[in-house]
N, C-alpha and C positions, 0 to 999 in steps of 0.2 A: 292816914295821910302819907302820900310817898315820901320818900326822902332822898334831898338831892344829891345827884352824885359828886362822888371827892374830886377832891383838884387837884391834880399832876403838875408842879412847875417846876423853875430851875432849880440846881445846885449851889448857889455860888456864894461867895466868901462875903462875910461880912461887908467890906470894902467897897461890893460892888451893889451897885441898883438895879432892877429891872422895873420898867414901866407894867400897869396892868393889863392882861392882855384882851387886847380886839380878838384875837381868832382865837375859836379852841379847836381842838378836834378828836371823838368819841373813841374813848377804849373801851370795848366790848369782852363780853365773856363769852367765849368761843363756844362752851357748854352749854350756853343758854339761850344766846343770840341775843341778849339783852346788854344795856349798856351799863355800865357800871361805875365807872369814871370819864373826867375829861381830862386832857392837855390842852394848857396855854401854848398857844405858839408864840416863840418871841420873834423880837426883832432885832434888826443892822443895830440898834441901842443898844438893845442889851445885849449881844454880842461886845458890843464897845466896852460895855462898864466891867462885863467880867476879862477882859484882854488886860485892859489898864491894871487890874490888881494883879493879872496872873505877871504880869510883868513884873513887877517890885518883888513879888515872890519867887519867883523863880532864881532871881539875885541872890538871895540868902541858898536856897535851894541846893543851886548847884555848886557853894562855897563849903556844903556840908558834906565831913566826908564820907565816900562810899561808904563804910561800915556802920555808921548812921543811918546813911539811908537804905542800907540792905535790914538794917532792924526795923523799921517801918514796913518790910515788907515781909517779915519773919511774925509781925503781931497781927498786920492785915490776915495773912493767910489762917492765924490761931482764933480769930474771930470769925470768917468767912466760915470756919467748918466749925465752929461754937454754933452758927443760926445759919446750917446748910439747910435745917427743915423749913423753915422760915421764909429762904429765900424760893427756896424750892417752890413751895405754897403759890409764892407771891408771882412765883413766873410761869408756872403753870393757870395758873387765875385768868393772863391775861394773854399769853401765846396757846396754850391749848394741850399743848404736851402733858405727854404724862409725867409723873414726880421722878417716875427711873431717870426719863432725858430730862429732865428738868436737873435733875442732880447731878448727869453724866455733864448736862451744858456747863455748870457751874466748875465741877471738877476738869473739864479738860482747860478752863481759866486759871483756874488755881495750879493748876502744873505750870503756867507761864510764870505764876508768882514765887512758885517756886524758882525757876530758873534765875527770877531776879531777887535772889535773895542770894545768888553768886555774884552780883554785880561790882562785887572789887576784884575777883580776880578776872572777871571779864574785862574790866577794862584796863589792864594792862597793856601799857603800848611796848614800842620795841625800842631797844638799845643797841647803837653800835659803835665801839669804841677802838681808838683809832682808824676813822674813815679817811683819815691824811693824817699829813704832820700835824700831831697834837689839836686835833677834829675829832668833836666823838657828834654821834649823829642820834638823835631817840624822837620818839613819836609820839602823842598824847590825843586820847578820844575828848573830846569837847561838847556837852551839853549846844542842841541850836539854839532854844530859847522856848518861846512856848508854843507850840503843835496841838495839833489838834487829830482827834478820829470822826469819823461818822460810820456809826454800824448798823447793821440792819435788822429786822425783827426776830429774822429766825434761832439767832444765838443771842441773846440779849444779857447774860452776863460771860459769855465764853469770849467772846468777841471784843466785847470793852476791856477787858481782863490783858486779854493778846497785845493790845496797843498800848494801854498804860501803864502796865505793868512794866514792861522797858523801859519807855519814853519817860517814866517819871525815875526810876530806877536810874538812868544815868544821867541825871539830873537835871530834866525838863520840867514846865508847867505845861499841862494837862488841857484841854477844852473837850470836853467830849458830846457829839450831840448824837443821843440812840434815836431809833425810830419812834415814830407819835404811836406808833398803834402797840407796845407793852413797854414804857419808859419806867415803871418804877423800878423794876430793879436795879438799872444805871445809877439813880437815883439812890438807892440805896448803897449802894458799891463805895460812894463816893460818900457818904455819911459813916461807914465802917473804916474807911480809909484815915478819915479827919480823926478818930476815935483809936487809931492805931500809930498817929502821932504826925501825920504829917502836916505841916504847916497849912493854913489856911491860905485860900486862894490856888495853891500849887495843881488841886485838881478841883475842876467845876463842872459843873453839866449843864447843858442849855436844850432848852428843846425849842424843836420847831418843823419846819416843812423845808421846800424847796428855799425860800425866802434866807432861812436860817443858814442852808448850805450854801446859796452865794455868796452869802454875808462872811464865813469861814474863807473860801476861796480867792475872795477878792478883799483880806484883811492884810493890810500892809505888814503887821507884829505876828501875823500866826506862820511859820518859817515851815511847816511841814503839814502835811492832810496826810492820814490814812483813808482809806475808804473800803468795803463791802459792801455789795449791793448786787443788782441785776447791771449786764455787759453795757446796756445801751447809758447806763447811768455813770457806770464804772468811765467809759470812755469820754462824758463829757466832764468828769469831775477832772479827771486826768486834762485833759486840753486847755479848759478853763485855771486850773491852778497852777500848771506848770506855764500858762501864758502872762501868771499873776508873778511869776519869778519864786515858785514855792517849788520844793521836793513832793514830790506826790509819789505813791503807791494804791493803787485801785482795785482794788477784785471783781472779779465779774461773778459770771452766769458756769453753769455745767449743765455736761449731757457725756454723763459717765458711763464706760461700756463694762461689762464684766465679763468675757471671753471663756468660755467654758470646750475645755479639749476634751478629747473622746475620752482620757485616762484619766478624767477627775472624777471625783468623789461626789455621784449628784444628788445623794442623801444632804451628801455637808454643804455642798452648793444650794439644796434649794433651803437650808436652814439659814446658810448667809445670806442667802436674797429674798428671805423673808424680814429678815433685819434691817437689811440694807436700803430695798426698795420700798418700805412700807415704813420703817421707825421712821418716828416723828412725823408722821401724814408724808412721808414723802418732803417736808422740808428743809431740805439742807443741799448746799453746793457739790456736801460730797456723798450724797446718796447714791444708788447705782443703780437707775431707771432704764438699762438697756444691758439686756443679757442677748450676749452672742456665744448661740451654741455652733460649734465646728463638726461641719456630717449633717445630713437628716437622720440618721440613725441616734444622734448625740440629742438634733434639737426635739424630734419625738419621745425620745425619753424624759429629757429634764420636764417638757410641758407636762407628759401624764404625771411626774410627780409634784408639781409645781400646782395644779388646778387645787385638789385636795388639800395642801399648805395652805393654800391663799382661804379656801373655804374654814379654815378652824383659825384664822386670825380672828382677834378680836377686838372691834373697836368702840371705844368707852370713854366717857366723861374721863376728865384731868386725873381726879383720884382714885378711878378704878384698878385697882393694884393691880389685877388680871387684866388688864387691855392693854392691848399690843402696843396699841398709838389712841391719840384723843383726836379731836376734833382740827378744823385748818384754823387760820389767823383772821378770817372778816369773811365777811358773807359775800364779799367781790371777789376774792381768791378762792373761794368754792366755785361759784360760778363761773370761773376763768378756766380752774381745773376741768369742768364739767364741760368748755364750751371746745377742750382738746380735746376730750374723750368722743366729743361728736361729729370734732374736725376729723379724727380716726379713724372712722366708720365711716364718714364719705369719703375718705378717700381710698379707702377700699381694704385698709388692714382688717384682721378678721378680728373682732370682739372677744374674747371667750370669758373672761368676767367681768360684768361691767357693774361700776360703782358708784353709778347717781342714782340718784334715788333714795339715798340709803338715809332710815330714818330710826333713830332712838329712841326708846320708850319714857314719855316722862322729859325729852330733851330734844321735840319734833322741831324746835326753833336756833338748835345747835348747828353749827356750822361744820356737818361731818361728811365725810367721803368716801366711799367703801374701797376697797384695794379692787384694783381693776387691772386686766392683763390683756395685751393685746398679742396677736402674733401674726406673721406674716407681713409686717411691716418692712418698708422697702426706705432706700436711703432716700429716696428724692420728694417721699412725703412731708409736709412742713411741722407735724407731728413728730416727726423724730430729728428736725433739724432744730427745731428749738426745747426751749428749759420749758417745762410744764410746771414743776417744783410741787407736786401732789404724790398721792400711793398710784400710781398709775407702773407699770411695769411693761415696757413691750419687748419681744424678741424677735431680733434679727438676725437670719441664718445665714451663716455663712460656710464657700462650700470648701476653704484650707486654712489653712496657720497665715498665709499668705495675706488672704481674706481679713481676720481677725487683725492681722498688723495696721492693715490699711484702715479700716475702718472707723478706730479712733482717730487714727493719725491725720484725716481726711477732716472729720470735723471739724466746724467753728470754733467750737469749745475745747479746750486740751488743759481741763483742771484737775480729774483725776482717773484712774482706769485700772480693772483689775484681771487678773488669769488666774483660774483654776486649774491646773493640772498634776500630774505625779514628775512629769518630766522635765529633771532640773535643767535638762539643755535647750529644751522648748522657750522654758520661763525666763534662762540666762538671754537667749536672745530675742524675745519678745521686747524685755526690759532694757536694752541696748538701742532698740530701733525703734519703738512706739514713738510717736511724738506728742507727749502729751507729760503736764510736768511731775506729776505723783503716779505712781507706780505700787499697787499690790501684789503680790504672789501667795494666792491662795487666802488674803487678807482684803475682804471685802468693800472695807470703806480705811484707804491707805492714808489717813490722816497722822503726820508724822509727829511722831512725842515733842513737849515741847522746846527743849537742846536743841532739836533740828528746824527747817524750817517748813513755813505753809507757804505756796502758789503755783497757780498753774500758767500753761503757756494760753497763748494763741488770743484769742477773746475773753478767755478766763482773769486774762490779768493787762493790767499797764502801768508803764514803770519798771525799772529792772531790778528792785530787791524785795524781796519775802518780807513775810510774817512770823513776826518772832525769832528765838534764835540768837545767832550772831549775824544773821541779815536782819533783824529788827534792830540789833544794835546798831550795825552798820547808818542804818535808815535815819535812827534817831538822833547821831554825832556827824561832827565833824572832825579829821584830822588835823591836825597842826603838826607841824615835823620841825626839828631846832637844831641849827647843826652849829655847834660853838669850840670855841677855841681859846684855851687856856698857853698862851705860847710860853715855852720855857724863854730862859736868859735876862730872866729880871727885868724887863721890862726894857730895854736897848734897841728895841725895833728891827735890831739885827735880823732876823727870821722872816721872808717874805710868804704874803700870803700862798697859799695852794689848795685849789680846789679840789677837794678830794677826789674827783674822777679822772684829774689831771697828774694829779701824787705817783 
């Protein structure tokens, strides 16, 4: 007798209710093409029930001080790497990735958690004394209240990790809603967190669909949205929340170029961009799916070494410790992958590996895609104007440095972009003039540690502050500035006021 599959639902605090839910919708196993579990979708309710707790909590929350609550994030992080294998397992299960990027996903969250376990001396505001007569003037960052993120499938604990980690760290309540298609490790995230001391209610998880994300955006008590996603999605969360009177930050789409000069190193190039354009099937914002070689002589070379790369990848189930990359996220994003690889071909770029078809012995029902490389691809094709988000790799030649500037810089997308070369004065000025907002030199997928911050320009992003950081700080406070006056002479009134810019 089969048995039925598990049930994915919210996070939330004791406090709060959710009704049971009408809608589900299937989590599959990429490996297998079978389903495995379901998610409940919720609703505008329960959204409500967990708002109201996250509200009282958050009260206490933000009255605890920093050094409290950077230990809450000192025990998270000694738990998160106690059941890194665990979680690893659990997100590989249901995104497809192999246990490396499953681990790598988790670890580059955990570097956020670390940053906020400096969270008292980041929030240090400023002092200025004597701004006038007996004026001293200081600053203080302020918790909004309770925020929220919505993140997307392909990073499913790096991502939750980036938003929370701050926004709870300087003293917000949490809402997090991950994607329906791999929500348990969200889910998990938020049950290791409660078990590292943080107050109930302060972070919850809700899941759901589109339903669930209006519900976040047009919530009068949720003061802030993050967002990750695709551009087209990015742009209406941003309209719709910042029309709701909320701080919004949105991420979008990419279509990363990786620039390759005649004086690089195309052994080490095409070892980067077998990394780059192929780890993790091609899923992620900052993969590098467009290599532009500078010269025909440049882009003939890298191809002849580039075919034979691409032929000894290997692609394999979640657990195969030897497989480059696993399988994609749902049997509709294979088929989307598969329907670019075709749009490709008619419009007349040349083929030279092509990756559908491709089927696993023992896992013919798996959702997998073979690394595929195009060339001769031309700007004005819609293949290379938009996100494919697959192992597909195509090259556009370009015939100067000129060339190579423009061509990121000219895209919709401007989230991240890389140059290979020897020549420091090429790379100093490439990286002065590209317009596009991450920058690598000689660094393949230029995703910045997490001190610094994540976003790109153009379509990639909406809203003006980053990811993580002291732009994620920024994002998640408000300032308040106190300018006070202790006037000498015992209290005689004698001493008129003076405003310090007038002193």
């Amino acid at each position: 007798m089969a048995t039925a599959p598990r049930d994915v639902s919210h996070f939330l605090a004791s406090g709060a209710s959710a009704a049971q839910a009408a809608r589900f919708s299937d989590i599959f196993d990429p490996n297998t093409g079978k389903v495995q579990a379901r998610v409940g979708l919720g609703s505008a309710a329960d959204l409500d029930s967990a708002v109201a707790v996250a509200v009282k909590a958050q009260v206490g929350w933000a009255a605890t001080n920093p050094q409290r609550r950077a230990r809450v994030m000192f025990k998270f992080k000694e738990l998160i790497e106690k059941n890194m294998d665990e979680l690893a397992h659990l997100l590989s299960s249901e995104h497809g990735k192999v246990i490396a990027d499953s681990k790598g996903d988790i670890q580059r969250g955990l570097e956020v958690i670390e940053f906020a376990c400096g969270i008292p001396h980041v929030l240090k505001g400023e002092y200025t004394q004597g701004a006038g007569p007996g004026i001293d003037v200081y600053s203080m960052r302020q918790p909004l209240g309770v925020v929220s993120g919505i993140t997307p499938f392909n990073f499913p604990a790096m991502i939750p990790m980036w938003m929370f980690g701050v926004a709870i760290a300087v003293g917000n309540a949490f809402i997090l809603k991950p994607s329906e298609r791999d929500p348990s490790v969200p889910v998990r995230l938020a049950e290791l967190m409660l078990e590292a001391g943080l107050p109930e209610g302060v972070l919850q998880v809700v899941q759901g669909d589109k339903e669930m994300v209006d519900a976040i955006l047009d919530h009068p008590d949720i003061k802030a949205v993050s967002f990750v996603g695709s551009s087209d999605i990015a742009h209406y969360v941003y309209q719709r929340g910042v029309a709701a009177g909320k701080r919004v930050q949105a991420m979008g789409g990419a279509k990363n170029h990786g620039i390759v000069m005649p004086d690089a190193d195309l052994d080490q190039v095409v070892n980067d961009l077998a990394g780059a354009a192929f780890g993790s099937a091609g899923e992620r914002c900052m993969a590098l799916p467009v290599v532009v070689p500078v010269g025909e002589k440049t882009a003939n070379a890298l191809r002849e070494k580039l075919i034979p790369a691409i032929d000894a990848l290997r692609v394999g189930v979640s657990t195969d410790k030897d497989a480059h990359y696993g399988p994609v996220v749902t049997a509709a994003h294979k088929a989307k992958i598969e329907s670019y690889i075709q749009m490709g071909v008619d419009e007349g770029a040349e083929l030279v590996v092509d990756g559908r078809g491709f089927s696993l012995q023992g896992h013919e029902d798996g959702f997998f895609v073979g690394p595929t490389l195009f060339d001769q691809v031309k700007t004005s094709m819609r293949s290379y104007q938009e996100e494919i988000f697959g192992p597909v790799l195509q090259i556009v030649r370009a015939e100067s440095f000129e060339d190579a500037v423009r061509l990121p810089s000219e895209h919709q997308y401007g989230n991240g972009v890389a140059i290979f070369t020897r020549n420091g004065h090429a790379a100093r000025e490439f990286a002065a003039r590209v317009n596009v907002g991450m920058v690598g030199i000689n660094v393949p997928i230029p995703v910045p540690v997490a001190y610094h911050t994540f976003g790109g320009w153009k379509r990639s992003a909406f809203g003006d502050t980053n990811q993580h950081g002291m732009e994620g700080v920024k994002f998640f406070t408000k300032v308040k500035t106190i300018t006070q006056r202790w006037p000498d002479g015992g209290g005689t009134g004698d001493s008129a006021f003076v405003i310090p810019t007038m002193g």
